[in-house]
C-alpha positions in Angstrom: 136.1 119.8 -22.9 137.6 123.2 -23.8 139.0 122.5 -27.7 141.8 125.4 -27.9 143.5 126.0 -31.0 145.7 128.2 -32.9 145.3 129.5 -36.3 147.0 131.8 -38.5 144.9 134.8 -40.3 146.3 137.3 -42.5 145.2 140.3 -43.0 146.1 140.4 -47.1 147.6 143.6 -48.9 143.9 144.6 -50.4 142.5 144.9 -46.7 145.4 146.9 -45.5 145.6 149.5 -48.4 141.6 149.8 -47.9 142.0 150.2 -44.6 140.3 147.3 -42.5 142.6 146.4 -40.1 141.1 148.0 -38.1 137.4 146.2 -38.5 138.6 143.0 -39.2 140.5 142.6 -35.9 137.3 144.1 -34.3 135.7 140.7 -35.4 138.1 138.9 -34.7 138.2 140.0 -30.6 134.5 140.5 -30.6 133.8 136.5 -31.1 135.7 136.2 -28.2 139.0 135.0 -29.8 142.6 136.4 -28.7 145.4 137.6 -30.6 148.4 136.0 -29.0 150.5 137.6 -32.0 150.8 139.8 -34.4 152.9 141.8 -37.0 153.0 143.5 -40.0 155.1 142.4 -43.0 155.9 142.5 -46.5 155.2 139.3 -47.5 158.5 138.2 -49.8 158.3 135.9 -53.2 160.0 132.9 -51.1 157.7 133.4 -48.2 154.9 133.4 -50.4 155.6 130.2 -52.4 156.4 128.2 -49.0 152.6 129.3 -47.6 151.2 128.4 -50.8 153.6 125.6 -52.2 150.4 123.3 -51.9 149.1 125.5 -55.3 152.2 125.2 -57.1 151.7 125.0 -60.9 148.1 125.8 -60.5 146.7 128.2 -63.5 146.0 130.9 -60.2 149.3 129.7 -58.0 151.5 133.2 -60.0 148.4 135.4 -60.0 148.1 134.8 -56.2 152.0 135.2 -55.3 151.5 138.2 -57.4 148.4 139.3 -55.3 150.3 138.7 -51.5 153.7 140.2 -52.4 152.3 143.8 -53.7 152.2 145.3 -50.6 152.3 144.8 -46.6 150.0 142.0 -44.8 148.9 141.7 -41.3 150.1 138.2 -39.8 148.2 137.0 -36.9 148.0 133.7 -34.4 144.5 134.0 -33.1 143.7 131.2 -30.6 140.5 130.4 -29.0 137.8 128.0 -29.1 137.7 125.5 -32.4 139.3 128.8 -33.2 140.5 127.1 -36.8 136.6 126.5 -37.8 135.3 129.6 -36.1 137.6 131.8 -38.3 137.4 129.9 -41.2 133.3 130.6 -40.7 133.8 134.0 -39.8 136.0 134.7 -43.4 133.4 133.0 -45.5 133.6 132.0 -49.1 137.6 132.1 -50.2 135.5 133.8 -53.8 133.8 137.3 -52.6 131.2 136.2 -54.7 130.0 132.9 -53.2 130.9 134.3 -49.7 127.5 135.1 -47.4 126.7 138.5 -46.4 128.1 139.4 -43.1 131.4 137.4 -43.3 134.5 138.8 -44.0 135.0 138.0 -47.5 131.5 138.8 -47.9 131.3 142.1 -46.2 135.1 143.4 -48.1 135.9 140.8 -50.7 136.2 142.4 -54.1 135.5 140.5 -57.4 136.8 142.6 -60.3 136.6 140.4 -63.4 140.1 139.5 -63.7 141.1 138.9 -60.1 139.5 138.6 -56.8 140.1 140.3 -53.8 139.5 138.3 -50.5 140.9 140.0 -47.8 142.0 137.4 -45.6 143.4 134.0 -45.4 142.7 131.4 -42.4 143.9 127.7 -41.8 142.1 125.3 -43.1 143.1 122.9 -40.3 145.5 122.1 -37.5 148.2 120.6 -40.0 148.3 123.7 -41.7 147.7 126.8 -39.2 150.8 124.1 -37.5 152.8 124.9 -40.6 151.8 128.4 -41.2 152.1 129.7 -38.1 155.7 128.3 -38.0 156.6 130.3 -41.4 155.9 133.6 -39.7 156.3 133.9 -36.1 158.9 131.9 -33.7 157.5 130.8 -30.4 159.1 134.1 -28.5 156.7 136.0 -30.4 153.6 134.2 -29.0 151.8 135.6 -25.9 149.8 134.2 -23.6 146.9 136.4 -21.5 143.1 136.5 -20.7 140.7 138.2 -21.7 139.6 141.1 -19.6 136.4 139.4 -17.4 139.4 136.2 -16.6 141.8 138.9 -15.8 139.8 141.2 -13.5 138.4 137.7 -12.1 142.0 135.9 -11.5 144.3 139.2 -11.5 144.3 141.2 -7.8 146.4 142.0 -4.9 147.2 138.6 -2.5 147.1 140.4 0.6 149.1 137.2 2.1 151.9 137.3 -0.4 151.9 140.8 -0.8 151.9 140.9 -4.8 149.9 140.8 -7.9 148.9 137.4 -9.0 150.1 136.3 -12.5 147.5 137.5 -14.8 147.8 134.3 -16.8 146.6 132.2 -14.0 143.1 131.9 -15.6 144.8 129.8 -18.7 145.4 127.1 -16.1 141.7 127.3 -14.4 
């Protein structure tokens, strides 16, 4: 059975300043995942509190508004394959510190004594990326599409209709 999910990543302020955009949507799309939206936003202070309400009055909950608010994010619906797990996996560790060597965090995560730096956030389950993904995009703004070997494959000329076929076909094979 083909588990498909959506999750919500964010590419946080430290990665975009540093310039890893770039790299971490490369690992994203490389473990086969797609990107069915995406945007760049200043995340605001009410914004902010809703996606983290759950840390409200928590010594870190100001610290971390703080930390998401300073300057633009990356906001992204990635959807693949137990795509909520596979991300979460993929980020590592929430603290740089703990996270393993080749993930995300562990790779660009930045602990610097009086704050850490973690570069991205992922759902932590289908509740949540359900909730999340619903504070930053509206449904318009999600695509559907297949990767490029379902596209070639289910994407060409029907010489009997005379037209393309619909290169989201492969979504319903």
């Amino acid at each position: 059975m083909r588990k498909i999910e959506r999750t919500l990543v964010i590419i946080k302020p430290d990665a975009v300043v540093r310039g890893l955009i770039g790299e971490i949507i490369s690992r994203l799309e490389k473990k086969g995942l797609r990107i069915v939206g995406m945007k760049m936003i200043h995340i605001d202070r009410e914004l902010a509190e809703k996606h983290y309400a759950e840390h409200k009055g928590k010594p870190f909950f100001e610290p971390l508004i703080d930390y998401v608010t300073k300057a633009p994010s990356v906001v992204m619906v990635v959807e693949g394959r137990y795509a909520i797990s596979v991300v979460r996996k993929m980020a590592g560790a929430t603290d740089p510190k703990d996270a393993e060597p080749g993930t995300i965090r562990g790779d660009y995560g930045l602990d610097v004594g009086d704050a850490i730096y973690n570069v991205i956030h992922a759902s932590d389950s289908e509740e949540s990326a359900k909730r999340e993904i619903e504070l930053y995009f509206k449904d318009e703004e999600l695509h559907e599409y297949c990767k490029a070997a379902e596209w070639f494959y289910h994407s060409h000329w029907d010489k009997d209709k005379g037209e393309y076929l619909d290169s989201t076909r492969c979504l319903d094979v």
